[in-house]
MDAnalysis code that builds the backbone (N, CA, C; Angstrom):
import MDAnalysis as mda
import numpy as np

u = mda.Universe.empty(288, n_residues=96, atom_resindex=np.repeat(np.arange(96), 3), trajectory=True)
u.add_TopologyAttr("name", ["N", "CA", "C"] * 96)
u.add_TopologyAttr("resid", np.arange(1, 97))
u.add_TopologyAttr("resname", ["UNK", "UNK", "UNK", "UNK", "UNK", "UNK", "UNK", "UNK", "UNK", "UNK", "UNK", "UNK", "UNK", "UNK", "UNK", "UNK", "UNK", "UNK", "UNK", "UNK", "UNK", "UNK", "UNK", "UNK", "UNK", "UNK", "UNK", "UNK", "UNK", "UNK", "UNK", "UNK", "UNK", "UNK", "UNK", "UNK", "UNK", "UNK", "UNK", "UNK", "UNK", "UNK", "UNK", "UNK", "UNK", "UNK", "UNK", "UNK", "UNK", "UNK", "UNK", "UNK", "UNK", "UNK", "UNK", "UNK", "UNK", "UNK", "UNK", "UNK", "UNK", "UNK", "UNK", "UNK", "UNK", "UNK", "UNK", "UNK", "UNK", "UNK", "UNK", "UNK", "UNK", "UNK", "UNK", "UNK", "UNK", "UNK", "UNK", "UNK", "UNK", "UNK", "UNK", "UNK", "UNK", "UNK", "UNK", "UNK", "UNK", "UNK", "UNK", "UNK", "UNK", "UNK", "UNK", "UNK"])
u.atoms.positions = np.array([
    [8.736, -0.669, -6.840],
    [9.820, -1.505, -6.382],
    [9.312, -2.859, -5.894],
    [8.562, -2.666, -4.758],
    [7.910, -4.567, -4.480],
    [6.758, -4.155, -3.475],
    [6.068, -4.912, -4.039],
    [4.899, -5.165, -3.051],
    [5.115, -6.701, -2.351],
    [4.319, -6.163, -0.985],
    [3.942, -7.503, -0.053],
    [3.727, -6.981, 0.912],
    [2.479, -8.636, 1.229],
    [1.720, -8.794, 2.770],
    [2.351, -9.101, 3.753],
    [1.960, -8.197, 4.794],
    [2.085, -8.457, 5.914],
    [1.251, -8.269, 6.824],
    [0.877, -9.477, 7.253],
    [-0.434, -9.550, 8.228],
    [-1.260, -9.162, 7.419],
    [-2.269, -7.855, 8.092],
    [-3.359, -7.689, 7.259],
    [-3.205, -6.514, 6.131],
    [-2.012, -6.365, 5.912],
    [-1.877, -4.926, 5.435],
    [-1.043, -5.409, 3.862],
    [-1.264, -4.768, 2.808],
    [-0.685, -4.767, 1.640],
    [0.373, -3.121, 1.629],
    [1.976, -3.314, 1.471],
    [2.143, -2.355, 1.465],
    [3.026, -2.643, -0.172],
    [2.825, -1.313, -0.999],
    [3.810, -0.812, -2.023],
    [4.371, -0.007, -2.009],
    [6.168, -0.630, -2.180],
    [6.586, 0.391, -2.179],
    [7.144, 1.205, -3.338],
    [7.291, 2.486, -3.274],
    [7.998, 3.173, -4.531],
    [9.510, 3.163, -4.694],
    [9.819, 3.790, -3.908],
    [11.243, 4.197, -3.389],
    [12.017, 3.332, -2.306],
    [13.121, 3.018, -2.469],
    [14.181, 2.806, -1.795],
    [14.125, 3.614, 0.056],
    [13.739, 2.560, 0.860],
    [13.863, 3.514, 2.327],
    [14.751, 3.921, 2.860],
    [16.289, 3.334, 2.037],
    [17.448, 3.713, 2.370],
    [17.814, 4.882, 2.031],
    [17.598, 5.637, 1.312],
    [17.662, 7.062, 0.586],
    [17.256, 8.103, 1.868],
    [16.510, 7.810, 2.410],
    [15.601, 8.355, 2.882],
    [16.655, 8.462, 5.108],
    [15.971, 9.542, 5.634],
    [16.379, 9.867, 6.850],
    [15.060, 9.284, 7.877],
    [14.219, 10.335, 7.534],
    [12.577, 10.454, 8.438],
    [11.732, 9.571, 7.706],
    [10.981, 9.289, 8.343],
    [9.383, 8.736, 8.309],
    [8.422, 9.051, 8.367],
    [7.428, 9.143, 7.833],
    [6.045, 9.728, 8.784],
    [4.422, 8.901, 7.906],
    [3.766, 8.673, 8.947],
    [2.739, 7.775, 7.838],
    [1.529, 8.806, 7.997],
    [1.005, 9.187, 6.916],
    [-0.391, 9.831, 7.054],
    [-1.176, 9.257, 6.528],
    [-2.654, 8.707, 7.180],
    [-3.821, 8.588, 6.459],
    [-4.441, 9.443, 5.294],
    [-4.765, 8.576, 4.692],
    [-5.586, 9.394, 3.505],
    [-7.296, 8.883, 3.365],
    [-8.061, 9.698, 3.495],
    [-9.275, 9.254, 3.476],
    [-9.917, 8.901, 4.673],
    [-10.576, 8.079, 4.885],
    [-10.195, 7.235, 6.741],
    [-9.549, 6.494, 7.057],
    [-9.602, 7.143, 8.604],
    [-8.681, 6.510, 9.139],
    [-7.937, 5.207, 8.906],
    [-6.182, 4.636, 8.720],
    [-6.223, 3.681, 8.731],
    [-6.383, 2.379, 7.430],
    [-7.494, 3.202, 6.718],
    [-7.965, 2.230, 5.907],
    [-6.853, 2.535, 5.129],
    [-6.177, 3.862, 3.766],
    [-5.153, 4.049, 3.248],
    [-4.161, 5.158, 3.772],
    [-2.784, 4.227, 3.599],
    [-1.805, 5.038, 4.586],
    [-0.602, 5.459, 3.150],
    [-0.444, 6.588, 3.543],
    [0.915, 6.707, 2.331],
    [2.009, 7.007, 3.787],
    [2.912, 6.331, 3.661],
    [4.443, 6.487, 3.918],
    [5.152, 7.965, 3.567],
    [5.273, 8.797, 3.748],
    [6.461, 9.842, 3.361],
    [7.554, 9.881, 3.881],
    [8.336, 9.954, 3.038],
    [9.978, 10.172, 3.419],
    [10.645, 11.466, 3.693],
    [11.659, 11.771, 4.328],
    [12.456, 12.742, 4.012],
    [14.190, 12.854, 3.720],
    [14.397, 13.046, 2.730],
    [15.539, 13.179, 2.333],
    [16.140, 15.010, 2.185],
    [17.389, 15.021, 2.562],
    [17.937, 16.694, 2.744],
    [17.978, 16.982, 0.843],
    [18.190, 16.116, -0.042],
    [17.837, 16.695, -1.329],
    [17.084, 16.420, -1.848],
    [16.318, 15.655, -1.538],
    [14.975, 15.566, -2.199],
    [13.760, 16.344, -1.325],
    [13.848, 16.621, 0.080],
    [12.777, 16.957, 0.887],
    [12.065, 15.628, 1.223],
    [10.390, 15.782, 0.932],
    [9.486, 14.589, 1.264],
    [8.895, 14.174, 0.276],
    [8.861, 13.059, -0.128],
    [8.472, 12.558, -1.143],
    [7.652, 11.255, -0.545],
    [6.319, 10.277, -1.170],
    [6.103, 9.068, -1.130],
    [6.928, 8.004, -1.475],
    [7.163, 7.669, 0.012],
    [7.954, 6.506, -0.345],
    [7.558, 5.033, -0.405],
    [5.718, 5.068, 0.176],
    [5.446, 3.880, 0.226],
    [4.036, 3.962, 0.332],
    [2.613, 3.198, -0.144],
    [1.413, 2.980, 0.311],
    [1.467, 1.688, 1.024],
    [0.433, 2.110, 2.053],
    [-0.245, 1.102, 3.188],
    [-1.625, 1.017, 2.757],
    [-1.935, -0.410, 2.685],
    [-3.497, -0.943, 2.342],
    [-3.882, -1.811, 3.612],
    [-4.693, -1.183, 4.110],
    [-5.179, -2.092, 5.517],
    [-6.245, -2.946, 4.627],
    [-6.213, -4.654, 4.715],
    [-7.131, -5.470, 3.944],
    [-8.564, -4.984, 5.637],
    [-7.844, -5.423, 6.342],
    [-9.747, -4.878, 7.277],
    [-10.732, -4.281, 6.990],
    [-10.262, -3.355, 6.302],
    [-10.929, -2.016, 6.322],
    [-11.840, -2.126, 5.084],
    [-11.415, -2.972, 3.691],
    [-11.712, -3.124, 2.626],
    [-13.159, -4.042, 2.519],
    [-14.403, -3.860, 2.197],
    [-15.550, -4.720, 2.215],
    [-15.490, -6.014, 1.065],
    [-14.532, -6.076, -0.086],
    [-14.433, -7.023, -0.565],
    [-13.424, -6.970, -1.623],
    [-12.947, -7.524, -2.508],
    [-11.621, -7.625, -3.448],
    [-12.196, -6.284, -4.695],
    [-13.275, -6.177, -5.395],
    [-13.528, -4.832, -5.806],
    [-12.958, -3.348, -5.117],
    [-13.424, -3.017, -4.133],
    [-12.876, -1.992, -3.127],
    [-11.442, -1.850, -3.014],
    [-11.320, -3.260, -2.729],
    [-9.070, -2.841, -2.874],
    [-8.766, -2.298, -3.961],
    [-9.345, -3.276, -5.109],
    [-9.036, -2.778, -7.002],
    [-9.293, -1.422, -7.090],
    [-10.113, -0.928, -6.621],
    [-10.332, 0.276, -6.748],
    [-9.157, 1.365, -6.140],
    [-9.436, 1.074, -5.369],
    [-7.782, 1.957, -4.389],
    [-6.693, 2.031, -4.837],
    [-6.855, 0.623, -5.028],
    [-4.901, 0.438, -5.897],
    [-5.055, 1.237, -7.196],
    [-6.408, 1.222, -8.094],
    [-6.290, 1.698, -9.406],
    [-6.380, 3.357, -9.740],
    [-6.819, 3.807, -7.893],
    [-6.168, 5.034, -8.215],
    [-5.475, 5.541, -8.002],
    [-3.842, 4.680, -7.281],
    [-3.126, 5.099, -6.691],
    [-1.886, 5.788, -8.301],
    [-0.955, 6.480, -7.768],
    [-0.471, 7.315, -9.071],
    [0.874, 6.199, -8.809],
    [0.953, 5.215, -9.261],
    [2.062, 4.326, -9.220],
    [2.154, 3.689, -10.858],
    [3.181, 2.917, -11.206],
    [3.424, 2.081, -12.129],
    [2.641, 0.966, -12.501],
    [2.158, 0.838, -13.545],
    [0.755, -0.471, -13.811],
    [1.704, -1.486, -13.653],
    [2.779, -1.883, -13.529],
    [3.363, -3.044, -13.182],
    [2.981, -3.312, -11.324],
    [3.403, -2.531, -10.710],
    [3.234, -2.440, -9.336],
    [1.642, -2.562, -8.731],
    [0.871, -1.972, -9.765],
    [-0.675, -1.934, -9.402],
    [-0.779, -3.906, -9.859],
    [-0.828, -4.033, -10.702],
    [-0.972, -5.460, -11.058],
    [-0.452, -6.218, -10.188],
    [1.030, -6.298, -9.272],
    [1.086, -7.128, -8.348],
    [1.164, -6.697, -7.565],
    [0.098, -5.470, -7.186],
    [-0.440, -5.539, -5.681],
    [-2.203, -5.857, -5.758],
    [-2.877, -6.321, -6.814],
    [-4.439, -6.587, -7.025],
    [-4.136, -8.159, -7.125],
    [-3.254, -8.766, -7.717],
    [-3.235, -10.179, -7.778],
    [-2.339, -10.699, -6.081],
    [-1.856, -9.768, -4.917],
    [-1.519, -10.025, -3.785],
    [-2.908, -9.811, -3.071],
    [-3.476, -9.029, -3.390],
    [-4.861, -8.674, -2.548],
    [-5.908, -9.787, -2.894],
    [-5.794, -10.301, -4.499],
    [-6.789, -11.663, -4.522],
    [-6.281, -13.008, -3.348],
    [-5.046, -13.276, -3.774],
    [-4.784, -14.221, -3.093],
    [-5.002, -14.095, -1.312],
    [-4.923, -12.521, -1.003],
    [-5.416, -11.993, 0.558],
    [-6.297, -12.465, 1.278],
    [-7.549, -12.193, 0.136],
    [-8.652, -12.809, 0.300],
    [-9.269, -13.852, 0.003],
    [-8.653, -14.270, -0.591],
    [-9.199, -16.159, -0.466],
    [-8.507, -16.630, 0.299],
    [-7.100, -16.458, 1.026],
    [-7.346, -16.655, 2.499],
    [-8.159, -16.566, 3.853],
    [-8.638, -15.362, 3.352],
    [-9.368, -14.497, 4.630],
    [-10.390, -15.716, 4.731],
    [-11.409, -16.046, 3.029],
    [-12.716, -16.546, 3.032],
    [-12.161, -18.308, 3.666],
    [-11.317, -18.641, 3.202],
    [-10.905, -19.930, 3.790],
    [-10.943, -20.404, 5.520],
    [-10.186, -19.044, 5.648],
    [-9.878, -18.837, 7.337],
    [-11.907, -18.967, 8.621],
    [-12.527, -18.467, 7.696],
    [-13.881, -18.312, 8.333],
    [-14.897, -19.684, 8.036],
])
């Protein structure tokens, strides 16, 4: 559905949050670094409704590519969340 930054974090989402009742974010991997979003809906149950990419956590624009490329999403959505994470970081390197 859409990706975008905020602050330091890249989030994509899949699903519509309006569908949805509950929330709950669990880490995957360590801490922090990747977060999936789950939803709950009374007919669907819990489903992913969204990934969280903490840019902090990431040692350089390879490492994000990597994450995003194994996330189980749409190659449209992976593509503009690796070309949001370039532009991330040539902020970051500007900023220092």
């Amino acid at each position: 559905m859409v990706v975008e930054i905020k602050g330091n974090q890249i989030r994509i989402r899949i699903l519509n949050p309006r569908r949805f009742s509950k929330f709950r974010t669990q880490d995957v991997g360590s801490k922090g670094r990747l977060q999936r979003i789950a939803a709950f809906s009374k007919k669907t149950g819990w489903k992913t409704q969204a990934w969280r990419l903490n840019l902090k956590d990431y040692r350089g624009l390879k490492d994000i590519t990597r994450t995003i490329r194994r996330l189980r999403i749409k190659l449209s959505l992976k593509k503009r969340a690796i070309i949001l994470a370039k532009k991330a970081m040539i902020k970051r390197v500007l900023r220092r």
